[in-house]
DRENPA-3360 file (N, C-alpha, C; in nm, 2 decimals, always signed):
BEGIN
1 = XXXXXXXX = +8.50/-15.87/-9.94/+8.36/-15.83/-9.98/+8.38/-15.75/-10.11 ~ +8.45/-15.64/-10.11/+8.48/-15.56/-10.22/+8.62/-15.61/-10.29 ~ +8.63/-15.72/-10.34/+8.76/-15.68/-10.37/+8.77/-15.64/-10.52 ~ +8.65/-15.65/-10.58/+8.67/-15.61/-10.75/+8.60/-15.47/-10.75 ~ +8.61/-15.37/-10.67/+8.56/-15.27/-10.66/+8.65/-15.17/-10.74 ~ +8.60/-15.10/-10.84/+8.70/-15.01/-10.92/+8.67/-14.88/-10.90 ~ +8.58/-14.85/-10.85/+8.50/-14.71/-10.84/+8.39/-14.70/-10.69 ~ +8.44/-14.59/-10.65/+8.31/-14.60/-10.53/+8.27/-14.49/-10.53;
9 = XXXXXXXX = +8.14/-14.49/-10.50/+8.05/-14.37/-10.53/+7.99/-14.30/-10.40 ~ +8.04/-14.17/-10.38/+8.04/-14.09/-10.21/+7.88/-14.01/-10.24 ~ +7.78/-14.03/-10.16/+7.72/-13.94/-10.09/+7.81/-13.82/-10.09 ~ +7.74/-13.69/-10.10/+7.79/-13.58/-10.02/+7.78/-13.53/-9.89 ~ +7.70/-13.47/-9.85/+7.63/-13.43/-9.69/+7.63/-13.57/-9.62 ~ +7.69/-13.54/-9.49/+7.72/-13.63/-9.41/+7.81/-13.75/-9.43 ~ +7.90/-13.74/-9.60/+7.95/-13.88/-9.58/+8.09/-13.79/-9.63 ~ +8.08/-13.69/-9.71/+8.25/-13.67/-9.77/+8.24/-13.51/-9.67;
17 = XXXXXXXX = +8.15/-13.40/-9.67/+8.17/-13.31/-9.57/+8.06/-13.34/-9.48 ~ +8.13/-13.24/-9.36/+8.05/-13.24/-9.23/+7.95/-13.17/-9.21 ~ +7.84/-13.19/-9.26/+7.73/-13.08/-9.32/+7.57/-13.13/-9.23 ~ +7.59/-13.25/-9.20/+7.42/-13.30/-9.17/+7.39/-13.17/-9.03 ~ +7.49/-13.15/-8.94/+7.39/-13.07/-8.80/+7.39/-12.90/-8.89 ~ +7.49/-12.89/-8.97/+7.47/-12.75/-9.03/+7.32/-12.73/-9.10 ~ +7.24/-12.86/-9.19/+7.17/-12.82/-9.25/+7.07/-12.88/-9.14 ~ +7.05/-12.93/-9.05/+6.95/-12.93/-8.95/+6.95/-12.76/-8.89;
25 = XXXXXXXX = +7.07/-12.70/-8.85/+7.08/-12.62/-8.77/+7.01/-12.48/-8.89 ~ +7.04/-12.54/-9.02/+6.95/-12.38/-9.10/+6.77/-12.42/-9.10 ~ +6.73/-12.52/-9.10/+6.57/-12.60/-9.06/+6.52/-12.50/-8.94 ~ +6.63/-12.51/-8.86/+6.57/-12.42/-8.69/+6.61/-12.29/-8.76 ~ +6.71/-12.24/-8.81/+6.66/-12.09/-8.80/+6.58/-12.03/-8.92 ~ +6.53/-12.14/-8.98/+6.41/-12.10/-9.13/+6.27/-12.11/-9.06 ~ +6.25/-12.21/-8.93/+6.11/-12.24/-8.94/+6.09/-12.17/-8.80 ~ +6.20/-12.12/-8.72/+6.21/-12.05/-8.63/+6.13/-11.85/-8.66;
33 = XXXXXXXX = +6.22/-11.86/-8.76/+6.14/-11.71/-8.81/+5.99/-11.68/-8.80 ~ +5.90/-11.84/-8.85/+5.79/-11.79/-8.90/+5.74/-11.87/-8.77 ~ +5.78/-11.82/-8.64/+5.72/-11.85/-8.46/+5.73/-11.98/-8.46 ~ +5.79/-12.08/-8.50/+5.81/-12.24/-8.48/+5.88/-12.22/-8.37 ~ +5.86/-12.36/-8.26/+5.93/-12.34/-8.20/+6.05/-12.53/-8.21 ~ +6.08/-12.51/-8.32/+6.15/-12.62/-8.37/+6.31/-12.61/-8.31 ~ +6.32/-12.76/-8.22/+6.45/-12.74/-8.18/+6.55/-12.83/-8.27 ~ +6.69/-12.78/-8.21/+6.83/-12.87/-8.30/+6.76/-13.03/-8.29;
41 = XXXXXXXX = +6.77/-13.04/-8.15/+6.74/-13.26/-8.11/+6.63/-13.30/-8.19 ~ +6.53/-13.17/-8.22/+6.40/-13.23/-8.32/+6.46/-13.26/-8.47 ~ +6.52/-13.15/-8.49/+6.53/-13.15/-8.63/+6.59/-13.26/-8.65 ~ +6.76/-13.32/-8.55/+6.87/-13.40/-8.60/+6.75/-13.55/-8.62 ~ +6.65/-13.54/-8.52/+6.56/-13.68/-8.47/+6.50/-13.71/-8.58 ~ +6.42/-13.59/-8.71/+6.38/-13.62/-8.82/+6.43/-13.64/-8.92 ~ +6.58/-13.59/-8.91/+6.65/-13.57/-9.03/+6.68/-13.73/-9.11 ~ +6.61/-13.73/-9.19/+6.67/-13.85/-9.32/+6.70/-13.84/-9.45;
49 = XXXXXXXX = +6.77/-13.74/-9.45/+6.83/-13.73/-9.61/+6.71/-13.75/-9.74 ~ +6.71/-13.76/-9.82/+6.58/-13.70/-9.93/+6.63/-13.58/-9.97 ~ +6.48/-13.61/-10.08/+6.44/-13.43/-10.13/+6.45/-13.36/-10.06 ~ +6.51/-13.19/-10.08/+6.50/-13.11/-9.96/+6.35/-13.03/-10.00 ~ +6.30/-13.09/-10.09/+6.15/-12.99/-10.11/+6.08/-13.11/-10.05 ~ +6.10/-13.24/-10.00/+6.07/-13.31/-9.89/+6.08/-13.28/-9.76 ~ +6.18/-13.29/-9.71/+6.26/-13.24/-9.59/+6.18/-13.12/-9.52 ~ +6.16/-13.04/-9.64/+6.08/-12.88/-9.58/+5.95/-12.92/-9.58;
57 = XXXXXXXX = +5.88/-13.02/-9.64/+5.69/-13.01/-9.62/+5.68/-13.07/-9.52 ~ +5.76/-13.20/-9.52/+5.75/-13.28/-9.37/+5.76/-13.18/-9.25 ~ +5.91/-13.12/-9.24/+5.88/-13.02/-9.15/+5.75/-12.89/-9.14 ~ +5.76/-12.86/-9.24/+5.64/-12.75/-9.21/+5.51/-12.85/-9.19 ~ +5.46/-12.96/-9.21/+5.34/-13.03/-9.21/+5.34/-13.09/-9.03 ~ +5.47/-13.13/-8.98/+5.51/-13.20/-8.87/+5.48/-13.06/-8.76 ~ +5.53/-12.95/-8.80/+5.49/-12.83/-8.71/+5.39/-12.72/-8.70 ~ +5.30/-12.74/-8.83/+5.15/-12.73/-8.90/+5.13/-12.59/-8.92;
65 = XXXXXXXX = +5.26/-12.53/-8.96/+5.22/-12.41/-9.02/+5.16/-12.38/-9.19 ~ +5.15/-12.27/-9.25/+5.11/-12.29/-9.37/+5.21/-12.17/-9.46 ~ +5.35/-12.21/-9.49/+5.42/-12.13/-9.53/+5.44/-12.20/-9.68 ~ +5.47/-12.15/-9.84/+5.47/-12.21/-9.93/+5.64/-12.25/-9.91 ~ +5.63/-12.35/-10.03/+5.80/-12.36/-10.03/+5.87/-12.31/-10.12 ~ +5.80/-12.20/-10.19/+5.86/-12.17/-10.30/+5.93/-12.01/-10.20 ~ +5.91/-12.00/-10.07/+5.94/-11.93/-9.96/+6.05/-11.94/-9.86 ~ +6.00/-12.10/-9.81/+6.10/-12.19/-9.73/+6.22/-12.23/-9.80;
73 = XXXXXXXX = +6.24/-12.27/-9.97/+6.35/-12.31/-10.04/+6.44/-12.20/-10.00 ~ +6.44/-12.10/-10.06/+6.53/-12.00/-10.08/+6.57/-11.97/-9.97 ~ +6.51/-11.95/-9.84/+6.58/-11.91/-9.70/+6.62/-12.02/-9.71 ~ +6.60/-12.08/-9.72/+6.70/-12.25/-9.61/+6.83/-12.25/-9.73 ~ +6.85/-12.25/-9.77/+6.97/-12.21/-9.92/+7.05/-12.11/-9.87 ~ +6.97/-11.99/-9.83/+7.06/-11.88/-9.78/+7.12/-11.91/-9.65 ~ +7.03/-11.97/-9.59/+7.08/-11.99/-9.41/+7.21/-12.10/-9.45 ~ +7.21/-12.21/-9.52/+7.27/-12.31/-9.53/+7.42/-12.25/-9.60;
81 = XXXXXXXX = +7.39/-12.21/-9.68/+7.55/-12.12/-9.75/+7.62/-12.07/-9.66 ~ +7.51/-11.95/-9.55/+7.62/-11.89/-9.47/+7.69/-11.97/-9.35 ~ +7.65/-12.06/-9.36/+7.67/-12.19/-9.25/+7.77/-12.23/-9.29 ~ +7.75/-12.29/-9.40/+7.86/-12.36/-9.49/+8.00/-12.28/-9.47 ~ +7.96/-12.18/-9.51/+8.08/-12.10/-9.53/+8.20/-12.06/-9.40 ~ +8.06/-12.05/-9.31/+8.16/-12.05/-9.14/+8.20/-12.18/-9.12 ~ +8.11/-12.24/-9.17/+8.18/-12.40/-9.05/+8.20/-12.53/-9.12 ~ +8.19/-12.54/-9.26/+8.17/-12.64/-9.33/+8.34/-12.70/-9.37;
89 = XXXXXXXX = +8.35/-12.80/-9.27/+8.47/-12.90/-9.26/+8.44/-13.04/-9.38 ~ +8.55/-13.11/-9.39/+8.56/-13.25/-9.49/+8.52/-13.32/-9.36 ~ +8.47/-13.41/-9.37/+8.46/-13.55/-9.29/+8.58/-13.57/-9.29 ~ +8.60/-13.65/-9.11/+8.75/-13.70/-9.10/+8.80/-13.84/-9.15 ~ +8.93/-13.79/-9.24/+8.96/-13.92/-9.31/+8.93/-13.91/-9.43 ~ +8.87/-13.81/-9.49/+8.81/-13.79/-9.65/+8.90/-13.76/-9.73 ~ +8.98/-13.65/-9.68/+9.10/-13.64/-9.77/+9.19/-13.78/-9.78 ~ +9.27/-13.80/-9.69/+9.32/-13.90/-9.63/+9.31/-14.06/-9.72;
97 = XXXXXXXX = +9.14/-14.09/-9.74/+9.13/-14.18/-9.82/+9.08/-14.13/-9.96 ~ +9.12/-14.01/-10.00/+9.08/-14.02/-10.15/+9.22/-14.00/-10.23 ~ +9.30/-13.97/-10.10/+9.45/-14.02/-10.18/+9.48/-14.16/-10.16 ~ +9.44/-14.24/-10.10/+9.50/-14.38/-10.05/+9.42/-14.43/-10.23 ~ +9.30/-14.35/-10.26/+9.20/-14.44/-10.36/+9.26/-14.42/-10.53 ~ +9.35/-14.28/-10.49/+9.39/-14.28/-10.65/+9.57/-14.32/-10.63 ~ +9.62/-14.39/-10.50/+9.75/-14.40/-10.52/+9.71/-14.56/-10.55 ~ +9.57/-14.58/-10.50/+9.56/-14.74/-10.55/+9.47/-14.74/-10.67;
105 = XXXXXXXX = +9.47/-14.64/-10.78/+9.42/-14.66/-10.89/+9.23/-14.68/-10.92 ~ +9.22/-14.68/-10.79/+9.01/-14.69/-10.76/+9.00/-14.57/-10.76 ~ +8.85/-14.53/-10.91/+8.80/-14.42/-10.93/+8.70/-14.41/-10.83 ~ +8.66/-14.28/-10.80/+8.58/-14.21/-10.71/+8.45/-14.09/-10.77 ~ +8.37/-14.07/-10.71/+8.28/-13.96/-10.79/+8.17/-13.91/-10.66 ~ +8.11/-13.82/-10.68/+7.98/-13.78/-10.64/+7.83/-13.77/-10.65 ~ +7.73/-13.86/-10.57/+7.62/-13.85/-10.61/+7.54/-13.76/-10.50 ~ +7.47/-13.69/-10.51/+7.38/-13.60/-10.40/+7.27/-13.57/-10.47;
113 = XXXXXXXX = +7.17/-13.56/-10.42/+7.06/-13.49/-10.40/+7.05/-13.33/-10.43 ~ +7.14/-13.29/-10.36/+7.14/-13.15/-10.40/+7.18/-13.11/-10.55 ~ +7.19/-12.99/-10.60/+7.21/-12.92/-10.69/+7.35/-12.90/-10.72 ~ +7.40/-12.94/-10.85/+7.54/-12.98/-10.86/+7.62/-12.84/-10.80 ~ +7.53/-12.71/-10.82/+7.58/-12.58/-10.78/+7.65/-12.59/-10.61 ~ +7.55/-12.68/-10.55/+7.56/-12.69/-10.39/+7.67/-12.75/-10.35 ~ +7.66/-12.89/-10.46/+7.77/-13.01/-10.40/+7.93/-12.93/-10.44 ~ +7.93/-12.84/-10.54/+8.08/-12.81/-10.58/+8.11/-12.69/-10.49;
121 = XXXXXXXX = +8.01/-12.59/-10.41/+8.05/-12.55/-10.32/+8.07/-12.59/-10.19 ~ +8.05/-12.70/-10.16/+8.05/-12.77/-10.04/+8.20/-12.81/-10.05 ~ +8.25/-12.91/-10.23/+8.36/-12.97/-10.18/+8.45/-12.87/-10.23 ~ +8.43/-12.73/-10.27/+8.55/-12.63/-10.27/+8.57/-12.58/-10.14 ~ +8.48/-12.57/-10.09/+8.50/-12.53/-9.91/+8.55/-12.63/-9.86 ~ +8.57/-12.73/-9.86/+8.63/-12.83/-9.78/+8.81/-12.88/-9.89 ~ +8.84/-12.80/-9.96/+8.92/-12.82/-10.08/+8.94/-12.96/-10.11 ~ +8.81/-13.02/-10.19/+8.78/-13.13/-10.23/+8.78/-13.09/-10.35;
129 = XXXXXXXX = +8.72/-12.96/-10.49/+8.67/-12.96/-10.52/+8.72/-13.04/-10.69 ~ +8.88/-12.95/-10.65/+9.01/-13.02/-10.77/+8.96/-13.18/-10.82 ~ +8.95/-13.23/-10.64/+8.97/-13.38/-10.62/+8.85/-13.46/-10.72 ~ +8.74/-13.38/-10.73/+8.62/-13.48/-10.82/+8.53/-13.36/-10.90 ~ +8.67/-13.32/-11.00/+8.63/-13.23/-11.17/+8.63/-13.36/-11.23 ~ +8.48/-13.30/-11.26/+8.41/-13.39/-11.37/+8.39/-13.54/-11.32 ~ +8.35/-13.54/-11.16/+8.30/-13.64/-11.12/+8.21/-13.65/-10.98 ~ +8.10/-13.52/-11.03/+8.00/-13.48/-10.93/+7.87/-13.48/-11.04;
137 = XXXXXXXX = +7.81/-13.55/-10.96/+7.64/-13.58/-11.01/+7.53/-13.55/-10.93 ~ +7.42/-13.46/-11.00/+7.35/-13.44/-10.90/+7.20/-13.49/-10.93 ~ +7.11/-13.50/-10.85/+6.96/-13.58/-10.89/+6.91/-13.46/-10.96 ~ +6.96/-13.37/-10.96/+6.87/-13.28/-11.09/+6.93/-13.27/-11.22 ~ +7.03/-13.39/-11.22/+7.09/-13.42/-11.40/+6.98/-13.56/-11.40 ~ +6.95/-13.60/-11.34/+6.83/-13.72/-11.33/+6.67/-13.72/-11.33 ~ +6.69/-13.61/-11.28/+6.55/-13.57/-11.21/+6.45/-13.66/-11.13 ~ +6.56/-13.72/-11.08/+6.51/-13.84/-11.00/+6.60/-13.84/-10.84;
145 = XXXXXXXX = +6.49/-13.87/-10.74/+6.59/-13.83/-10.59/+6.60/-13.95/-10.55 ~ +6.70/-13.97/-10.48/+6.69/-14.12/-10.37/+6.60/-14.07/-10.31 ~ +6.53/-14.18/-10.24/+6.57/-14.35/-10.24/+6.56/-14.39/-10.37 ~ +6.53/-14.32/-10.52/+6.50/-14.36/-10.59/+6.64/-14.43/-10.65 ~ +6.64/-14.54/-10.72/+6.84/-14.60/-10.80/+6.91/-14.54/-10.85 ~ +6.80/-14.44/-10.98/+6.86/-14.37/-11.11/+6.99/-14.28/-11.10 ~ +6.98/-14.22/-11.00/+7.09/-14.15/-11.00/+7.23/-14.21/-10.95 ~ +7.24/-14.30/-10.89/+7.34/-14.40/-10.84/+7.37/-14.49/-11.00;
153 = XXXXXXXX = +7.26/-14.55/-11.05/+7.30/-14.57/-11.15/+7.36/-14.52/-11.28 ~ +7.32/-14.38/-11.27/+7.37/-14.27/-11.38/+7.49/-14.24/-11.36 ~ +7.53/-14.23/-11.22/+7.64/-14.22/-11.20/+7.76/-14.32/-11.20 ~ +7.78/-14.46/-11.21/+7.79/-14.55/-11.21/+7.83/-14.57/-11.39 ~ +7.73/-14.48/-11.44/+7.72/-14.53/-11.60/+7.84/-14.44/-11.68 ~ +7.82/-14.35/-11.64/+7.92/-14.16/-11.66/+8.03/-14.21/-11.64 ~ +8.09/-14.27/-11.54/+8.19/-14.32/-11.47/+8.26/-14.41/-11.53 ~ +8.18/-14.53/-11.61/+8.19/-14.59/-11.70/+8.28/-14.74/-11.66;
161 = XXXXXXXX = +8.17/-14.76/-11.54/+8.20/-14.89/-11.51/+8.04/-14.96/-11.46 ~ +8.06/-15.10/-11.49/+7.94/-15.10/-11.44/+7.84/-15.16/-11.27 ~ +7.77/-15.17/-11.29/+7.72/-15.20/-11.13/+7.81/-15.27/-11.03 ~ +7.81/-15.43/-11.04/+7.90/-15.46/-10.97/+8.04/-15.43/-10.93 ~ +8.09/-15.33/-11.02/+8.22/-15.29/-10.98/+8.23/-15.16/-10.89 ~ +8.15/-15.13/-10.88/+8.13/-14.99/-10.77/+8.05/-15.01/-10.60 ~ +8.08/-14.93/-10.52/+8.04/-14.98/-10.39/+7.98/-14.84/-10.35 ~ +7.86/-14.83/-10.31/+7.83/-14.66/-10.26/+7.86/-14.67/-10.15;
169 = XXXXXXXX = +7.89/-14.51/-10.11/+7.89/-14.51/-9.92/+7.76/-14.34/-9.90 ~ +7.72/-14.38/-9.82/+7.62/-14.28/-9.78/+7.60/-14.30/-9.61 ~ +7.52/-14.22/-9.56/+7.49/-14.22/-9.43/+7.37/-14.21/-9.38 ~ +7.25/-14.20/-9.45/+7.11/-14.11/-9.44/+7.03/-14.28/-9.50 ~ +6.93/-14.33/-9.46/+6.82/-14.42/-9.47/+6.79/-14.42/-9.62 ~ +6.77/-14.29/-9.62/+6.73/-14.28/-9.77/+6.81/-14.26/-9.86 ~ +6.91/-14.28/-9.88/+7.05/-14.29/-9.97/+7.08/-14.43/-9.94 ~ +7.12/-14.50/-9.79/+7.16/-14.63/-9.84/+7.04/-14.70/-9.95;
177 = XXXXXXXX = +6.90/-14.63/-9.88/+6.81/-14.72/-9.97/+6.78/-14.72/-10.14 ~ +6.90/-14.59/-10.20/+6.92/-14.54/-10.31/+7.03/-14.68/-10.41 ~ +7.11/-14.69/-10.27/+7.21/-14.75/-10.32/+7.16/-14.94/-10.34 ~ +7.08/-14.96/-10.27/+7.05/-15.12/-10.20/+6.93/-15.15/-10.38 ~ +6.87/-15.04/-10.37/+6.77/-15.00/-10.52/+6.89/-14.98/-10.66 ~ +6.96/-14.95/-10.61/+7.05/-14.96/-10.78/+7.10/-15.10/-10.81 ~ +7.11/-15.16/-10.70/+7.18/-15.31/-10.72/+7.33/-15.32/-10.71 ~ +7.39/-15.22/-10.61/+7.57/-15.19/-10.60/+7.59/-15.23/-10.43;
185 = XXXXXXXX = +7.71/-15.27/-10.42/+7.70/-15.30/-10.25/+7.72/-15.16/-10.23 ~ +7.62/-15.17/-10.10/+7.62/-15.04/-10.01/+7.65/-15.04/-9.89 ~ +7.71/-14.93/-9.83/+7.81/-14.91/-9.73/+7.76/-14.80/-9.65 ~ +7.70/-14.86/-9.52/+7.66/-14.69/-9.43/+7.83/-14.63/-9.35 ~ +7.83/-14.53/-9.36/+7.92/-14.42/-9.27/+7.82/-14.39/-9.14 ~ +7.81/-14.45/-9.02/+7.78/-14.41/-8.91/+7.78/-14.31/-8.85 ~ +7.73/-14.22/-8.82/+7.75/-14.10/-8.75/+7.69/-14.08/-8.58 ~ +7.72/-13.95/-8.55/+7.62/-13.94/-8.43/+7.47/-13.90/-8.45;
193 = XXXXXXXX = +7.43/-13.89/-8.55/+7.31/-13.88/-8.57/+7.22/-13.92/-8.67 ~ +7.33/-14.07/-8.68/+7.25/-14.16/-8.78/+7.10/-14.19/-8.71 ~ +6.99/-14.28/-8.82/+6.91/-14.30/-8.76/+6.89/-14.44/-8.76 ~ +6.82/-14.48/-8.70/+6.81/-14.68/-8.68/+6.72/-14.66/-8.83 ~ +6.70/-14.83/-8.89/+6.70/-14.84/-8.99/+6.68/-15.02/-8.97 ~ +6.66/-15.05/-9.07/+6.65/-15.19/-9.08/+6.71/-15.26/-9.23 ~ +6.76/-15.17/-9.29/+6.84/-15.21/-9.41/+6.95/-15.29/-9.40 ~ +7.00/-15.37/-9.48/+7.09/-15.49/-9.47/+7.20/-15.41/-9.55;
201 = XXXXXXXX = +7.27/-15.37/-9.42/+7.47/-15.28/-9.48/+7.52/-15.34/-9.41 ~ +7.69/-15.31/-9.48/+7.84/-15.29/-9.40/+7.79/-15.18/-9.35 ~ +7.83/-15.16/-9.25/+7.86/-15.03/-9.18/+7.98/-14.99/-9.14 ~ +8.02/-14.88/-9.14/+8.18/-14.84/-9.11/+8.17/-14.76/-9.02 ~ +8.24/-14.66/-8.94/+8.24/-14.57/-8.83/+8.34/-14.45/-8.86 ~ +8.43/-14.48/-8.98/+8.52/-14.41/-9.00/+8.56/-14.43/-9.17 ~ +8.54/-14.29/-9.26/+8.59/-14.35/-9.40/+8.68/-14.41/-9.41 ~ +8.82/-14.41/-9.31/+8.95/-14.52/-9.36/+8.96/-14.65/-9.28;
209 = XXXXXX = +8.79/-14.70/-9.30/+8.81/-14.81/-9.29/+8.74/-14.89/-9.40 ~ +8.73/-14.83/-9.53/+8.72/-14.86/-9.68/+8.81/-14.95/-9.75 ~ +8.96/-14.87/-9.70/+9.05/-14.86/-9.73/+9.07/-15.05/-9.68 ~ +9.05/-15.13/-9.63/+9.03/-15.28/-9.55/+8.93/-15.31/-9.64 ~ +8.84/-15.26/-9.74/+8.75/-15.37/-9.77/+8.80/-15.36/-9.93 ~ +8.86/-15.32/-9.95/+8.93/-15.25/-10.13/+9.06/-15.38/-10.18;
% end
């Protein structure tokens, strides 16, 4: 499938570190504060990757309180850091295949949603960070979020190869559907808290099994 693949382009949250129940788990203690009675199985049940100035209206609109988010941002940033910082692991296999990717000469990089500030402390906590200097992209160098393409393709372009030779991997509905929108093959990382979906992917269960389609 991939075999002219020169470059793949990693999702952050949920696909290179282990972050999706962390940032569900700061949702419950941001919307908890202001008397929600929002649990973990709710939040993981709604969680789809997106804007997180998405993520928070849905939530606050889904549990009908009336908090601004110029309120909800900054707690859920704080809750989420200190999270990070206790518990925030690499996905298994992440290290593992980003040496197999540069002992086989395939570039690699980062696209996320978040704020390039976020994604480089995520992959310094997980000592990723060395691994992709000057190859972390974030939707606010775009100003464009998945599902929308632009940022997959910006990143793609910076990288300096073009479409067909790159394969995204993501895990979230709304990132594969980022990737399926830029016109690159796209690759779901399955988790335990994926959601069903009806998008047309490879699916994998484990990042080193990339490493078979390269």
């Amino acid at each position: 499938m991939a075999a002219q693949t020169r470059c793949i382009i990693f999702d952050c949250d949920g696909t290179l570190v282990d972050s999706e129940r962390l940032c569900c788990q700061a949702l419950v203690k941001v919307f908890n504060r202001f008397g929600c009675t929002l649990s973990m199985s709710e939040a993981l049940a709604h969680f789809e990757g997106g804007k997180l100035a998405d993520i928070l209206s849905s939530t606050r609109d889904r549990l009908g309180i009336n908090v601004s988010l110029d309120r909800l941002e900054p707690l859920y940033r704080q809750e989420l850091d200190q999270l990070f910082l206790s518990h925030l692991k690499p996905m298994d296999g992440a290290l593992n295949l980003i040496a197999y990717l540069k002992n086989k000469g395939v570039e690699f990089c980062v696209a996320s949603n978040g704020p390039k500030a976020k994604i480089e402390r995520a992959l310094a906590l997980t000592g990723m960070l060395e691994l992709f200097e000057g190859k972390v992209f974030s939707a606010f160098d775009t100003n464009s979020w998945k599902p929308d393409p632009d940022l997959i393709r910006y990143s793609a372009m910076n990288m300096g190869f073009t479409l067909d030779e790159c394969l995204y991997v993501d895990d979230t509905p709304k990132g594969l559907e980022a990737g399926i929108n830029a016109g690159v093959k796209t690759v779901q990382l399955v988790g335990p808290v994926s959601r069903n979906h009806k998008l047309e992917v490879t699916k994998i269960h484990h990042l080193r099994e990339l490493e078979t389609m390269l």
